[in-house]
C-alpha positions in Angstrom: 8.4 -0.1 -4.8 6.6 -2.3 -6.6 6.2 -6.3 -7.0 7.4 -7.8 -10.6 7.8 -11.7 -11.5 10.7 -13.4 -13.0 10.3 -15.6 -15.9 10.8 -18.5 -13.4 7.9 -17.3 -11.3 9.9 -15.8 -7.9 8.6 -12.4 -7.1 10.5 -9.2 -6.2 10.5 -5.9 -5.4 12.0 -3.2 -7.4 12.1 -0.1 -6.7 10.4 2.1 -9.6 12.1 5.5 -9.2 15.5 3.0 -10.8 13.3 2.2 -14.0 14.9 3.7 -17.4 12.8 2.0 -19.8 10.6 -1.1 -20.4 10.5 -2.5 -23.9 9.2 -5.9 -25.1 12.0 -8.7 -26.5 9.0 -10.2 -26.8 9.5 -10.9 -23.0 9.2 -7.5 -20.7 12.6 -6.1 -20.4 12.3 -3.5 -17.4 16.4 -1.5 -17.4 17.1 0.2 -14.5 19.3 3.2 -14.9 22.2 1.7 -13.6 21.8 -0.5 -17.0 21.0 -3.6 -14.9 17.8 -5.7 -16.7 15.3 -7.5 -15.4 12.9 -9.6 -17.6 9.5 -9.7 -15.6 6.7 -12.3 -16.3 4.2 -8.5 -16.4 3.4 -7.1 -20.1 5.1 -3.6 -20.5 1.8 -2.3 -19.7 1.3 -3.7 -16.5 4.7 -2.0 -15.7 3.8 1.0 -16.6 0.3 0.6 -14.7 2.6 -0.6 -11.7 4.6 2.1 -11.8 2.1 4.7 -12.1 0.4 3.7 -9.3 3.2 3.9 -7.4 4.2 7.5 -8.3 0.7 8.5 -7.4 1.0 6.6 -4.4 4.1 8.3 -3.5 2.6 11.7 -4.8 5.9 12.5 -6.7 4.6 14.7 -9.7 2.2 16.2 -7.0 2.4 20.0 -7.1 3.2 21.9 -3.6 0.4 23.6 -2.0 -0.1 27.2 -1.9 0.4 27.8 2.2 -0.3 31.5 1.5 -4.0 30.7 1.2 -6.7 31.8 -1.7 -7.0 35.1 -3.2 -9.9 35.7 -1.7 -8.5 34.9 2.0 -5.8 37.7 1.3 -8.1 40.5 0.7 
């Protein structure tokens, strides 16, 4: 999840893995993929930061460990 700002300054929490695209109207359009918008107070690269410190966070593009150890412990 992470915390955005309306235009009229009330915070929320959206929750990132529901972003489609961000673009700039010149306000920060954030579209979820349900195609509702939010516009957000944040530049379009503060979203982006935001939201890729949340998949890192939640280690989603993190590759699976090898539980069959190292080459060198198999031999």
């Amino acid at each position: 999840m992470i915390t955005l700002t309306r235009l009229n300054g009330k915070k929320f929490v959206l929750n990132a893995l529901y972003i489609e695209q961000v673009e700039a109207f010149p306000d920060t359009t954030v579209t979820l993929t349900n195609g509702k918008r939010f516009v957000v107070r944040e530049s379009v690269q503060e979203v982006v930061d935001l939201v890729s410190d949340f998949y890192r966070q939640a280690a989603v593009f993190r590759l699976p460990r090898d539980l069959g150890g190292s080459d060198s412990e198999k031999q």
